[in-house]
N, C-alpha and C positions, 0 to 999 in steps of 0.2 A: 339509564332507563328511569323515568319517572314515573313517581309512586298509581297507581289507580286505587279508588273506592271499589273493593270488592262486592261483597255484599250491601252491606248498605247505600242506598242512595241517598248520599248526602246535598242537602238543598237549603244551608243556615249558612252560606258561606257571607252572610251579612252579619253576621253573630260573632264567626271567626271563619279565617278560609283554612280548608282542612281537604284534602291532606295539603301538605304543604309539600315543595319540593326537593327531591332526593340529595341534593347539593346543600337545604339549609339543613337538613338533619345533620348529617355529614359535619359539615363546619361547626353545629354547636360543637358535640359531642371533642373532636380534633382539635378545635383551637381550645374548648378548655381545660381537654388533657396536657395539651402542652405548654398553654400561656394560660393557664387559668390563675396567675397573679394581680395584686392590686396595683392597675397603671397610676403614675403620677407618685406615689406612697414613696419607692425610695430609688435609688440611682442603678442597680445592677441590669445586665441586659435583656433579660425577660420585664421586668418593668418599663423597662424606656419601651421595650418590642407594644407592648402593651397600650402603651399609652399612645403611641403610634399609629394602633390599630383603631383605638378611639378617636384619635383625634383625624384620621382620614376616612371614617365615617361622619363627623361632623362635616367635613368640606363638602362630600357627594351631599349629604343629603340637605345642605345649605344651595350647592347646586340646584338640585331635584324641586328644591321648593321655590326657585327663583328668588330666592333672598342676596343675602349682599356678601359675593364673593372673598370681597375683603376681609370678613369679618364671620369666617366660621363659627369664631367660638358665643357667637349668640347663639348656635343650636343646642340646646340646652336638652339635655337626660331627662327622662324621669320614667313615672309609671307604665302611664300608656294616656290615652288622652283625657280621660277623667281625672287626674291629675294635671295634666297640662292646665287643663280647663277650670279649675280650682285656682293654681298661679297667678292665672290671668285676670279671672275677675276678682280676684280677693287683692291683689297687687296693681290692680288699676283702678278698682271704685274703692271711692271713701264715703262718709256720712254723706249724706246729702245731695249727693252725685246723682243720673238720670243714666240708667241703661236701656238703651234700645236690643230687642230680640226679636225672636219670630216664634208663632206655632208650633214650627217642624221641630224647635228642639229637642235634642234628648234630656235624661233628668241629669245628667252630667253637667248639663247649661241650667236647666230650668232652678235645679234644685240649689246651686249655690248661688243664685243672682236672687232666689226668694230669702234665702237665709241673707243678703244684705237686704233686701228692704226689712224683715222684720229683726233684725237682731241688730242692725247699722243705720236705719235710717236712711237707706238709700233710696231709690223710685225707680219702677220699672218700667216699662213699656212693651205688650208681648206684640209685634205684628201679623196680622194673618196672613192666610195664602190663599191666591185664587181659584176657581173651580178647576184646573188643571195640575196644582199643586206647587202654582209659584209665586214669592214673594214678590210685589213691584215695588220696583228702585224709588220709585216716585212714595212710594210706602212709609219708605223708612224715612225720605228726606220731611218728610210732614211728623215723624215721630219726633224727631232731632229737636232738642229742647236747649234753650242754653248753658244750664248745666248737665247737659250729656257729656260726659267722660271715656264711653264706650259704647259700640254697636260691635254684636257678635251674631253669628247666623252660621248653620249650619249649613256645608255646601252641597251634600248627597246625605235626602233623605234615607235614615233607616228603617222607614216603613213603607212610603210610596216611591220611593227611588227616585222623587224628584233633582235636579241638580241645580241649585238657585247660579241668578248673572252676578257674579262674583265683580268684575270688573267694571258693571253697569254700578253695584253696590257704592262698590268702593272709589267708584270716583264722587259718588256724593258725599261720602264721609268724606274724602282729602277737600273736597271745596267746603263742607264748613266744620274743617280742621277736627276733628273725632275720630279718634281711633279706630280702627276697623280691624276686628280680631276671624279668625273663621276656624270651625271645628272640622276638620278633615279625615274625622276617624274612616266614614264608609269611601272615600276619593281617592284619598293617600294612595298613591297605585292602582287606581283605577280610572280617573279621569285627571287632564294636567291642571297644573298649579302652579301659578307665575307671580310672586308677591309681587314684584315691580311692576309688570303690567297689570294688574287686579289694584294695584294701591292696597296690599296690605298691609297689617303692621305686626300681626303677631298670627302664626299658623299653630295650632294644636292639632299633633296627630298620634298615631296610635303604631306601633311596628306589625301587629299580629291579624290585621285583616288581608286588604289588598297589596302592602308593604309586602302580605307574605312572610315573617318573620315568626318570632317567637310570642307566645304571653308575655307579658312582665315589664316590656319597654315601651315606650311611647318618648314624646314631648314635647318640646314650642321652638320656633324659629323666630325669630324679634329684629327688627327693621333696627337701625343706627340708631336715628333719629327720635325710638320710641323706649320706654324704659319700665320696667314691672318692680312694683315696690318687693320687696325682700317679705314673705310669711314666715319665713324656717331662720333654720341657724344649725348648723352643728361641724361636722368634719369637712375639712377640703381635701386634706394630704400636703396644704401647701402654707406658708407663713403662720405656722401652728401655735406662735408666740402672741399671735393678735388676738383681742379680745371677744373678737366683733364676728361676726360672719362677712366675708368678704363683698365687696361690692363689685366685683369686676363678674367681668362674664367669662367663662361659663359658669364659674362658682357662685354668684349671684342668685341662681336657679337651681341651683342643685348642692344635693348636702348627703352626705356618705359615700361609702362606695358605689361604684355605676355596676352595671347587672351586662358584666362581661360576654355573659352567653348569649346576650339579647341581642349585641354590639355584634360579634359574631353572627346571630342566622341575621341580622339586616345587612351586613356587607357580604351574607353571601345571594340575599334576596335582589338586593341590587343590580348583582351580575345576573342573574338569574332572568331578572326582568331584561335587559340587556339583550341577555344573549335569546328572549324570545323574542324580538324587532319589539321591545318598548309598551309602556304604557297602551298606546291607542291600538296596537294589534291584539292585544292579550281584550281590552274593552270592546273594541269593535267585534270579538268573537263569541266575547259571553254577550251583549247586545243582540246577536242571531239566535244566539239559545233562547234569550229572554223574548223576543220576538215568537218562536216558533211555540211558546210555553203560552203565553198570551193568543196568540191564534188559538192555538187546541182550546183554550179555556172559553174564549167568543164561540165554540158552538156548544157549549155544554151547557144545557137547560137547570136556571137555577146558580150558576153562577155569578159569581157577582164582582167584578173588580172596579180598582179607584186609580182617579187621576194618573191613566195608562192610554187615554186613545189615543195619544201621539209619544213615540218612546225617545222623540226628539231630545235632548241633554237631559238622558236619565241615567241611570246607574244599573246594575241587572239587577235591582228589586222590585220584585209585584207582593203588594198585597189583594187577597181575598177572602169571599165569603161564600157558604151557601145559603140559599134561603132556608129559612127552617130547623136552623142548626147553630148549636154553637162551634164557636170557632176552635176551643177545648176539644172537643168531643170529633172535631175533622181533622186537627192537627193526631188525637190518638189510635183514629183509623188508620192513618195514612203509615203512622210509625208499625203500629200492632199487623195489620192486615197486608202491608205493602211495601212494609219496610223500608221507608222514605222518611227521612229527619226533615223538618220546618220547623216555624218557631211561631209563635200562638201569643195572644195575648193583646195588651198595651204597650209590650215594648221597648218598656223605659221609655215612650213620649207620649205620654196622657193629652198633652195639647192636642197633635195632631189627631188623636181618637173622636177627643171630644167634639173638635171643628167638624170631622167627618159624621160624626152621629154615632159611629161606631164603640163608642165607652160603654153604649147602654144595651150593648149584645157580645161584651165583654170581648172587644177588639176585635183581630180582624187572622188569616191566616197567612205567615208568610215566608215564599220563596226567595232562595237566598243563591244566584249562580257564582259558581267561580270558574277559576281557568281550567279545573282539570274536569268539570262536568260534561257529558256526550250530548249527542243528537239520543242516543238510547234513555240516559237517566229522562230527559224531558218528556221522550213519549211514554214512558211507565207514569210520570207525575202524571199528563193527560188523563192517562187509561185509568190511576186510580180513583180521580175527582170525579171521569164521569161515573165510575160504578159508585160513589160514594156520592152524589146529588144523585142522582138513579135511586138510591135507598132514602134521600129524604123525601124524593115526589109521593115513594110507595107509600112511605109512610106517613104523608101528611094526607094519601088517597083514602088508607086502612081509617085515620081519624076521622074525615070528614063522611066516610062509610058510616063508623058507629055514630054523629052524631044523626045524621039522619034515620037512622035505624030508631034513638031513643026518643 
């Protein structure tokens, strides 16, 4: 039986998806009572089981991301994708270099691609998005400089849920030969991702949103052909006599121990996914929520949504506004009064606020579906927005009362 949200109705599953499923608890907790050893460290058979267990999670999810069969061990460990995403642009641009990005990013992209231009001398390039909330491919290829070394974009907005053409992208980048990296924290298990047909070269993802997994894991998947400079250095578990940090992969990209329990809830998230009929039936289902949420919200007077009138390759996020109100103070009603979690603000992507106008009404409110959300939690978010725009109309009726009154 899988877990429900009791009382709260949880609506951040953009943020992280929660609850998660009764199988990945289950497998943290079991596999690291009973192999919770350091795989690779040393030869007895809980370690080798161990290592086993990681290393046939690198092949699945070198499958999963359409990367190169052959060659698992470019699925490389780490955090989650803010880490990934450090790797990549610190390990692919040098002085002088030209990065292409977009508006949508998060500060995960924004913020280390700004610390090379001012601490490295790098250049940036951010591209916009159009009034529907998509980048055009034709975009980037006019960004493309001849010292471009990288173009990175994120593929599902964390604000407006847009999902940029990945494959449109990326065949511009492979015709004038540019690296083409993409951030897959909000997509990872929620929309598909085929580095060979997309032409990409390096994926960043994250295990604990639509993966479904734990906090704490994440990381990057790297094409043959492509190669990310070395940031770190420290432990492999493996020719420990060497001086150097190793150059091969997966050691390459990773340094210490791996976060065995992470390793665990994603091969049990895997099956899980699996055994629901796959990525597009689990998407296609929160896609109906996010539809029927969007409906109720078009007749609530005072509403205000963005880049949603067509939910065509979106993701299940909407953001909104009321008129009259901050976005703070609808995210606190909705928690206090109605007991529904959102998430409020800017988001971690200042760009996108900014384009949208909304930075200067201190961002925006937003809905976050996941798999295990009902037809019920959406019609309570409904119910609570219209009695909470209902309380701003009154109350910007009561002000325009007193001004005329004085």
């Amino acid at each position: 039986m899988e877990p429900s949200v009791e009382e709260l109705i949880y609506l951040d599953n953009a943020a992280t998806t929660w609850p998660k499923p009764e199988s990945v608890y289950l497998a943290m907790v079991e596999t690291y009572r009973r192999l919770g050893v350091n795989p690779g460290r040393s030869g007895y058979d809980k370690a080798i089981e161990a290592g086993d267990l990681l290393h046939d999670l690198r092949r699945r999810l070198t499958r999963f991301f359409g990367g190169d069969e052959d060659a698992p061990e470019r699925l490389c460990f780490g955090y989650n994708a803010t880490d990934a995403l450090n790797l990549i642009i610190y390990g692919m641009v040098s002085r002088g270099d030209h990065i292409v990005t977009t508006n949508l990013e998060h500060n995960s992209v924004i913020r280390p691609v700004n610390h090379m231009v001012r601490d490295y001398g790098a250049e940036a390039t951010y591209v916009p998005f159009d009034g529907n909330g998509f980048v055009d491919p034709e975009d980037i290829r006019k960004a493309i400089k001849p010292n471009t070394k990288l173009v990175i974009v994120n593929h599902g907005s964390n604000v407006i849920g847009t999902v940029q053409p990945l494959a449109e992208i990326g065949a511009v980048c492979r015709s004038k030969g540019v690296p083409f990296a993409v951030d897959t924290s909000q997509t990872a298990g929620a929309a598909p991702i085929d580095m060979t047909a997309m032409n990409i070269d390096a994926v960043a993802f994250t295990g604990h949103k639509s993966l479904m997994g734990c906090m704490g894991i994440g990381g990057i998947c790297v094409r043959k052909d492509v190669d990310i400079r070395q940031t770190r250095s420290g432990g492999t578990g493996v020719r420990s006599a060497y001086p150097y940090h190793l150059e091969e992969y997966p050691y390459r990209l990773e340094y210490g121990s791996p976060n065995m329990v992470g390793v665990a809830s994603l091969q049990a998230s895997l099956d899980w996914l699996e055994a629901s009929g796959g990525v597009d039936v689990i998407h296609a289902r929160e896609m109906a929520l996010t539809k029927r949420l969007l409906d109720g919200f078009a007749g609530i007077d005072g509403v205000i949504t963005y880049c949603c009138d067509s939910l065509e390759n979106h993701i299940s996020t909407l953001i909104i506004n009321v008129a009259g109100m901050d976005a703070g103070d609808v995210g606190i009603m909705l928690d206090v009064d109605f007991n529904i979690a959102t998430r409020t603000g800017l988001h971690c992507a200042p760009l996108v606020h900014k384009q949208l106008g909304t930075d200067k009404i201190h961002g925006g409110v937003r809905f976050g579906i996941g798999p295990f959300n009902t037809e019920a939690h959406i019609d309570a978010a409904i119910e609570a927005m219209t009695e909470i725009a209902a309380r701003a109309r009154k109350a910007k009726n009561r002000m325009a009362v007193g001004q005329d009154e004085r």
